[in-house]
N, C-alpha and C positions, 0 to 999 in steps of 0.2 A: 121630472120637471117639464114633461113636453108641453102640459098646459102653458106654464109661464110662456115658453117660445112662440107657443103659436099666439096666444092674445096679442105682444107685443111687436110681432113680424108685420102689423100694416101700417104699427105709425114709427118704424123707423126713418126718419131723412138726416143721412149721415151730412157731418162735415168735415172736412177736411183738417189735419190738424198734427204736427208733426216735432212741438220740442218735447222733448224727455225729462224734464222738468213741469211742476204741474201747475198751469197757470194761474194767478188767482183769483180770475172770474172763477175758473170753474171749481176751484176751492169752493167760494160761495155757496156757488149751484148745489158741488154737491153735498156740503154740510146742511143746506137748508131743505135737500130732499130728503135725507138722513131723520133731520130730526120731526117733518112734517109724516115722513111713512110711522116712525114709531108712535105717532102721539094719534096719527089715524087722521090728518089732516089732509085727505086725497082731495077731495076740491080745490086745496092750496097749489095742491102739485098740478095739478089741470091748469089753474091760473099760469104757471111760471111756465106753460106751452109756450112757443110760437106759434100764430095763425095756422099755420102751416099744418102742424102736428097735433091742434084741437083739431081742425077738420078731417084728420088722418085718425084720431083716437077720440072721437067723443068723450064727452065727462062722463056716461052712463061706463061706457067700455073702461075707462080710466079707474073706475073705481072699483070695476068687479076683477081686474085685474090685479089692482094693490092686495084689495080683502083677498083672492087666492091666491099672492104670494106669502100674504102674511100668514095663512091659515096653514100651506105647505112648509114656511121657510122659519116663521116666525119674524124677530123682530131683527134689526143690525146690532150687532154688538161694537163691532169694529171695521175698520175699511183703509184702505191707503192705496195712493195712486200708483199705479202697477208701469204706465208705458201705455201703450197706443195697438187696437187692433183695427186693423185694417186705418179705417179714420175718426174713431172715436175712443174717447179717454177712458180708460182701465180703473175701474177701484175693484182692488179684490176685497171684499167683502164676505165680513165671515159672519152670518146669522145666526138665530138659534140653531137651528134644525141643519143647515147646509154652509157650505163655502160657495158662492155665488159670483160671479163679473157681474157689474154694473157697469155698463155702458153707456157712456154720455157724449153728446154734441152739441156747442152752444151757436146761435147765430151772435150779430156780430151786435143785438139789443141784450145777449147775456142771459136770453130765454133757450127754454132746451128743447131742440128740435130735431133732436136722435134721441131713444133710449132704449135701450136693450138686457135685458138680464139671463144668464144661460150658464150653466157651468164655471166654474175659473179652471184654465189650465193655463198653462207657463207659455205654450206652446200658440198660443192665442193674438201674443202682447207681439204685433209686428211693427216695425220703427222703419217707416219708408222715410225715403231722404232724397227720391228725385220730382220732378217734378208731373203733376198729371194733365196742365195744360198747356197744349200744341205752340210751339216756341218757334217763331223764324228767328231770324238773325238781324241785328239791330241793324243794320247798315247795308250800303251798296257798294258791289265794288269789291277787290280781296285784302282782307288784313291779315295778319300776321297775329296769331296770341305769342305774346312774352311769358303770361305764367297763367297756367292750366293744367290740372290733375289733380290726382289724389294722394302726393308724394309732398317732401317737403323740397325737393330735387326741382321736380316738376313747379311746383306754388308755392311761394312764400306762404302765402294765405293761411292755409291748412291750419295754421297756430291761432286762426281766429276760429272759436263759434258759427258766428254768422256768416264769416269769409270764407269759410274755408273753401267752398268750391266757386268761389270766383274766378272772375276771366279778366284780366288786364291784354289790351288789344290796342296795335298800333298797325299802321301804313305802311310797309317797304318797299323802298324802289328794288331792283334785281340784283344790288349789291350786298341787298339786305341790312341796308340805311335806313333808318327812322326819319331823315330828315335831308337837305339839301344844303352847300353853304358850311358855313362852321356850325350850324345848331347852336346858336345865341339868341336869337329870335322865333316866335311862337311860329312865326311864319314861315320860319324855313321847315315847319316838319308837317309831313304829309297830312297826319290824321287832323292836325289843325283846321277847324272850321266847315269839317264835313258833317254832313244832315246824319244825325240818328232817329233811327224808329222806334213806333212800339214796336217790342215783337209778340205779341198777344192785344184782344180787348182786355179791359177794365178801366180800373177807374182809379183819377190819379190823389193819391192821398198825401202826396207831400211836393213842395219844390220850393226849391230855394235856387235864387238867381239874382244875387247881387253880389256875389266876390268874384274880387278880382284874378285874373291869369297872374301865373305867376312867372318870373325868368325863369327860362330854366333852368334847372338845375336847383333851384333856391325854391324848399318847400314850404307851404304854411300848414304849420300843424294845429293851428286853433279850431280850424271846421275843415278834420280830416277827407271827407268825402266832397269838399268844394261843391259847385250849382249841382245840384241833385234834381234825381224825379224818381217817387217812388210810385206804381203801378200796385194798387192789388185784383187780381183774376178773381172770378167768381169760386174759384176753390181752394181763395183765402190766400193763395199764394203773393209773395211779395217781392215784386219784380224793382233792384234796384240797379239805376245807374245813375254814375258819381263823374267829377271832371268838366261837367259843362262850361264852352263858352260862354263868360259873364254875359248877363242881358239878351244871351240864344234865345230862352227855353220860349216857349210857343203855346202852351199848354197851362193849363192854372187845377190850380187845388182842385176837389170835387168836379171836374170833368171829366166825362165819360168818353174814353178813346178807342180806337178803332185798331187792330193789326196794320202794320205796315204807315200808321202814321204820324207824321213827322212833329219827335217833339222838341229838338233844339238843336246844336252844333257842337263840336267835340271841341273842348277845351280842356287848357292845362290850371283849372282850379283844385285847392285843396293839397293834402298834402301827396300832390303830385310832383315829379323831376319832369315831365315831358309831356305834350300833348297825346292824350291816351283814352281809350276808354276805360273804364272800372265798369264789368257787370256780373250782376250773383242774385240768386235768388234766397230769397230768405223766409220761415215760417209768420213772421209777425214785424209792425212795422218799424219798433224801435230795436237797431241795429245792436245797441248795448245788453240788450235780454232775448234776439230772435238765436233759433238755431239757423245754419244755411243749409240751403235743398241744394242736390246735385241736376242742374240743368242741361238736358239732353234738347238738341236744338232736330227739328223735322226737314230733311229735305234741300241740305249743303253740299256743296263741293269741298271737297278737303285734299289739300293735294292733290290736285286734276282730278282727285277721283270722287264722284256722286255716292255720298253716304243719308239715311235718314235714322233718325233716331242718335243722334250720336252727341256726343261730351267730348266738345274738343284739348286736345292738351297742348302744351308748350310746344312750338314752332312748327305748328299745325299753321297752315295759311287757307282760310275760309272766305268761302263766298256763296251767296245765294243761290238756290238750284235753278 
């Protein structure tokens, strides 16, 4: 099969892409490349390019590639989504002639802008779950994470999907107090009304900022994540943080943001007990169907000591390097 390899090695442009469940764009994608390769419809499949990946594979290249996989491989019989290699979606695909990967990536118009075909092996299907872009730390100053890890010990979270490698983070004074006073007031606690950052560019695809702080201790669970902003990175990732200060946030839908700048104030919104931040990364934007990616932050101090690369855990106290 080295033919197939080498035609389709110059219009790969991967994407990133990370749940173990199999989207259903790319359901679509790939039943309607299934049934356009067997019927001999290659110009269809040229169409459902991205720009990107017509200029990577011409229609001419595109079609003498189909005819020689079809004339080596024959037709698809059957396929099903396999898992994830590297960053593009698995169908093993059993053809006439051979068992083959089909490797797909779609952008974010649902066009295929990775494809790949080369052996199936088991061995292939890798399920990454941290993250690939460069992460400072939302804030200034040293907080305290309450829950971080990969434990249920460590994170409640863990029993979520999406959550599981999230970071709940608060402010303590040296007594290792969240707060000042009796802690009745949003005001008496540290992390109240301090600037957060992005910690990466992108581009912001969600905010909500109109509910209200709640007393503490008294949660609202009807919009568990309270003033939200969710961030997606150009490698699809989806940066979320939860708890804003009602009427903080700084930043609006489709804005394109900057590393290190400022999108609103930390509040006790949602079904939060205390002024806090909630942050986690996630593969897609709605929270109810993403998996969570484990977020390793570049370039922190942790415990007096200068760590990069690292995924802080539970009463880990971090700050900027």
């Amino acid at each position: 099969m080295k033919t197939i390899l080498s035609l389709l090695s110059a219009g790969i442009i991967a994407l990133p892409a990370r749940s173990q469940q199999e989207p259903p764009h790319y359901k679509i994608a790939a039943d309607s490349f299934e049934a356009r390769y067997n019927t001999g419809q290659f110009e269809a499949i040229y169409a459902s390019f991205s720009p990107e990946m017509q200029e990577h594979l011409p229609v001419g290249q595109t079609r003498t590639f189909l005819n020689g996989l079809k004339e080596q491989a024959g037709t698809i019989i059957k396929k099903s989504f396999a898992g994830y290699d590297q960053s593009m979606a698995v169908y093993k695909t059993q053809f006439e002639r051979a068992l083959l990967s089909v490797n797909l990536s779609l952008n974010d118009a649902g066009q295929i802008n990775g494809l790949l075909v080369k052996p199936f092996t088991e061995i292939n299907i890798a399920r990454p779950e941290r993250n690939t872009t460069k992460m400072a730390l939302p804030f200034k100053g040293e907080w305290t994470v309450i829950w971080g890890g990969d434990t249920k010990e460590l994170n409640y979270h863990v029993e979520s999907e999406a959550q599981k490698n999230a970071f709940d983070i608060v402010v303590t004074d040296a007594s290792g107090s969240s707060h000042k006073n009796d802690g009745t007031k949003n005001e008496d606690y540290y992390a109240f009304g301090k600037e957060l950052f992005a910690t990466c560019d992108g581009e912001v695809v969600l905010v909500v900022d109109g509910i209200k702080d709640n007393v503490p201790g008294v949660l609202n669970p009807v919009y568990v994540p309270g003033n939200t902003v969710i961030i997606r990175t150009a490698a699809n990732e989806y940066v979320f943080f939860a708890h804003f200060k009602q009427h903080s946030i700084s930043v609006k839908q489709g804005e394109k943001v900057k590393r290190g700048q400022l999108l609103g104030r930390c509040g006790n919104s949602g079904n939060s007990s205390e002024p806090h931040l909630h942050f986690h990364l996630q593969n897609m934007e709605d929270m109810t169907t993403a998996t969570g990616i484990k977020c390793f932050f570049d370039n922190l101090n942790v415990n007096g000591n200068k760590q990069h690369d690292y995924s802080p855990v539970k009463d880990d106290k971090i700050s900027a390097n």
